[in-house]
C-alpha positions in Angstrom: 103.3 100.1 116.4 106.5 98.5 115.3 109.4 99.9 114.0 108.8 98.9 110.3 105.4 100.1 110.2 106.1 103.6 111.6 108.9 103.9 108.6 106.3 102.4 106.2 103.5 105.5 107.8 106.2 108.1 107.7 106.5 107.4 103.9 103.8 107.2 103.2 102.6 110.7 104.8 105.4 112.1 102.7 103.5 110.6 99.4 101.5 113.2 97.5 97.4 113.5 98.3 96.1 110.9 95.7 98.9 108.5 96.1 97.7 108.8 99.9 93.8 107.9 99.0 95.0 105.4 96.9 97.0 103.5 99.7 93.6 104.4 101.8 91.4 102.8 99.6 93.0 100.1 99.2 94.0 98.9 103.2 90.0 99.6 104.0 89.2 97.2 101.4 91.4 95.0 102.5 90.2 94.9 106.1 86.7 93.5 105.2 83.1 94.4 105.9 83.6 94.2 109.5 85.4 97.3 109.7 83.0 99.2 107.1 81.2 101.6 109.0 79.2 102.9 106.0 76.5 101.3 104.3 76.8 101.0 100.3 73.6 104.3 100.5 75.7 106.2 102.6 79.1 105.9 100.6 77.6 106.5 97.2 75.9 110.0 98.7 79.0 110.6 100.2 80.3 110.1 96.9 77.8 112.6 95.2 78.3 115.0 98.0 82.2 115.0 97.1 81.7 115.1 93.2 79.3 118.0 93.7 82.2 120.0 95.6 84.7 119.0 93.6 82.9 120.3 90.2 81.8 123.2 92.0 77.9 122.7 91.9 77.5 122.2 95.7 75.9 125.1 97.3 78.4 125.8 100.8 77.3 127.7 103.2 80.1 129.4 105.9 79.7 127.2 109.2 79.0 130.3 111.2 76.1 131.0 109.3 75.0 126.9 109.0 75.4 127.7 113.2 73.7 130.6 113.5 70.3 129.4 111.4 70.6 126.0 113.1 70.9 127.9 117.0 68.2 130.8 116.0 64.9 130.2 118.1 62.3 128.4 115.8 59.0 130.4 115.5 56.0 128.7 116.8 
């Protein structure tokens, strides 16, 4: 990385959160569809998934217990 952009990255870690996204947001879109690893489906559930925490009407569940039901022997 050259000198310029590490000064440029060091700033711009020191910007608060939603100036951050902002700056985010906008260099993916610049790079193009080739470096979209997301379809359009998968974004906008993202999206909804991120909303619903945000607003407080997702339902989270502790990862230890997500674990724990996900390793527990499945009845047959």
């Amino acid at each position: 990385m050259s000198e310029a952009a590490t000064k440029l990255l060091e700033q711009i870690l020191a910007l608060p959160e939603d100036d951050r996204a902002m700056i985010r947001n906008t260099i993916d879109e610049s790079l193009g569809d080739e470096k979209d690893f997301f379809s359009p489906d998968y974004r906008a559930e993202l999206g909804r998934r991120i909303e619903a925490i945000e607003n407080g009407t997702a339902e989270l569940i502790d990862g230890e217990q997500f674990f724990r039901a996900r390793l527990r022997p499945r009845k047959v």
